[in-house]
N, C-alpha and C positions, 0 to 999 in steps of 0.2 A: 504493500500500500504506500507507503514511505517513496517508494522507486518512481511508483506511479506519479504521487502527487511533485515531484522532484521533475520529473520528466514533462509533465501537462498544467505545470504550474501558471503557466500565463495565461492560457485558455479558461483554465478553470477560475481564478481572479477573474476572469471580467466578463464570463458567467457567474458566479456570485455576485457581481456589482450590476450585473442584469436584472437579473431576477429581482436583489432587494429594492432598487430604482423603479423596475416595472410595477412592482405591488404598491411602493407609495404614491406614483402616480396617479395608480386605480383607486386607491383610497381615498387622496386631496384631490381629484377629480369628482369622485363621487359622492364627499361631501358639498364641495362646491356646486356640485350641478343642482345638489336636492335643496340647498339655499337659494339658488337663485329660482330656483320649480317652487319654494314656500311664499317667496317676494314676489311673484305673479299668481299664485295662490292655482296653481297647478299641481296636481299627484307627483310626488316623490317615486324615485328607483329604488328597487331594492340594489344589492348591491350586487348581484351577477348579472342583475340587468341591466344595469349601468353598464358594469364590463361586458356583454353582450351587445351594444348600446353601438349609431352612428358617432354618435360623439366620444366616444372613449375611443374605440377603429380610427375614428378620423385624427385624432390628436396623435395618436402613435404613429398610424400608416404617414403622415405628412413629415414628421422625424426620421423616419428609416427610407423612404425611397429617397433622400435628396442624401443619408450616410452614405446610401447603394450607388447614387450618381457620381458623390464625390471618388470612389474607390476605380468605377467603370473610366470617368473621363482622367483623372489621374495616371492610373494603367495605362489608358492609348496615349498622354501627352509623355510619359515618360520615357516611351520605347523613343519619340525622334526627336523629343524638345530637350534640351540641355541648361545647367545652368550652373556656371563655372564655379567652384568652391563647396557646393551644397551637398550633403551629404545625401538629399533624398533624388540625387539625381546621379548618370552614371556617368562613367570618364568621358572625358569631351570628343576622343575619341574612336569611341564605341556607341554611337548614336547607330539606331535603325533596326533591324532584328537579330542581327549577328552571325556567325557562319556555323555552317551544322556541327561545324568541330568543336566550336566553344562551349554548344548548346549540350553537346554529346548525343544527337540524337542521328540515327539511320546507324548508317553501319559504325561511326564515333560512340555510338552511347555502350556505358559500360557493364558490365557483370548485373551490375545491382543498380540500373537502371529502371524505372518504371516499364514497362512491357510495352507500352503505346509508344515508347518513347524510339525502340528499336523497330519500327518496321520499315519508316521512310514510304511512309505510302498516305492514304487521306486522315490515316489514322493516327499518325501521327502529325499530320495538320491541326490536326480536332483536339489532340489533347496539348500541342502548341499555344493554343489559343484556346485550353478549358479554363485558366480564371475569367478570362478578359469576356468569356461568353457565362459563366456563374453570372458575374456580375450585372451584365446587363440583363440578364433574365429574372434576376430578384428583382431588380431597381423597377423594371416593367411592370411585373407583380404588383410588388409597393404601390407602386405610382397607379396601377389601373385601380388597387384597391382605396387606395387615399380619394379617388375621385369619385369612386361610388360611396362611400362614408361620408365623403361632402357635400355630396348632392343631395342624399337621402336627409340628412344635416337641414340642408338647406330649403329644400322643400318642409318639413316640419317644421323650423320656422314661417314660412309662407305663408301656411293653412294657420299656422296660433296668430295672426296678426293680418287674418281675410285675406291674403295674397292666393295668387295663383302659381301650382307646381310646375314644373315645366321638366322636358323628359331630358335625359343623363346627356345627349347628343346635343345639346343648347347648352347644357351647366357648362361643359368643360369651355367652352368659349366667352364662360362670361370675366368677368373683372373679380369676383369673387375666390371665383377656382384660383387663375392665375399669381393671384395675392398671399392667396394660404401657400402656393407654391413657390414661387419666386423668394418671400421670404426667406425660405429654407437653403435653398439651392445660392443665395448670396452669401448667406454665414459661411457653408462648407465649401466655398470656393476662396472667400478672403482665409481660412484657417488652413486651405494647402498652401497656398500663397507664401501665408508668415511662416510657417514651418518649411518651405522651402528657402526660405532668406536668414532664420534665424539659424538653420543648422550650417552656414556659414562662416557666422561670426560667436556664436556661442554654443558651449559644450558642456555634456554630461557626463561626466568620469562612468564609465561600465555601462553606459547604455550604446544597444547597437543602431540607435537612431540619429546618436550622435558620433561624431569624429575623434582622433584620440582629443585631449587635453592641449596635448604640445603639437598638433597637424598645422599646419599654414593654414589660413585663410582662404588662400586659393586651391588646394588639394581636395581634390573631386571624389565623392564616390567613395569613402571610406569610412570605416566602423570603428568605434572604438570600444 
């Protein structure tokens, strides 16, 4: 168990810091919603129905498809965008996809290589490119489910306040949608941004997201 927890240490922290995050936000969401359903003197949620709830979906789903974006558009700017000194970027000379020898994949990949990774055929195209297609196919996900959470959102406000609903193929073009989204999607692009600039100029003794201590400024692409 020891070995276990030793080996999956990092995964495991930040599933724990999931989990405990996700459940207070289900909590301080669901008190707040049942205050504000008492201040219009509306029926209260219980509390799994809250969490089964547009608006519980919609506050989450709008947080994780734009985490899912930042990682998708990240991945494709870093195979051919560079940027000189930054640790989250790769030598300035190794910009673009790199030669199968470096990669080790086809007849280069070795002993105790991934099995996709030796055949040099579509298949090993495919698991080339399995994060960079992970990602966008959650971010998809997220993102188609954040919009029906919103819209459903959004219509139930409509009808408590005599409006009229209107069908999911009009929501996504209104000013509403693109507001809960855009939001998000500016945070997690100004936060690659700084962490590309700041692993630069400043460092973290034993972290591998920073460069060593004593690296130059200008040395690209290394861990400390």
């Amino acid at each position: 168990m020891r070995r276990f927890l030793k080996e999956n240490g990092l995964s495991l922290f930040f599933l724990a810091l999931f989990l405990v995050t996700i459940i207070g936000q289900s909590f301080a969401g669901w008190f707040d919603f049942n205050q504000e359903q008492r201040d219009h003197g509306s029926p209260t949620y219980s509390y799994w129905r809250f969490v089964a709830s547009s608006h519980f979906g919609g506050a989450v789903l709008e947080n994780w498809q734009s985490e899912w974006l930042q990682f998708l558009v990240f991945t494709m700017a870093a195979i051919w965008l560079l940027q000189k000194g930054s640790n989250e970027s790769k030598k300035l000379e190794e910009a673009g996809m790199e030669s199968p020898q470096k990669q080790r994949i086809g007849k280069h990949a070795g002993p105790r290589s991934p099995r996709w990774a030796r055949y040099g055929d579509w298949r090993t195209h495919v698991y080339a490119n399995s994060f960079l297609i992970a990602m966008a196919l959650i971010f998809l996900g997220t993102w188609a489910g954040q919009s029906v959470t919103n819209w459903t959102q959004h219509n139930e406000e409509q009808i408590d306040h005599n409006g009229t609903s209107i069908p999911w193929s009009t929501y996504i073009h209104t000013a509403d949608f693109w507001e809960k989204t855009l939001q998000n999607w500016q945070s997690e692009f100004l936060a690659v941004g700084v962490m590309v600039i700041f692993t630069v100029y400043l460092r973290q003794r034993g972290s591998p997201e920073s460069k060593p201590v004593g690296a130059a400024h200008d040395e690209t692409g290394t861990s400390g």
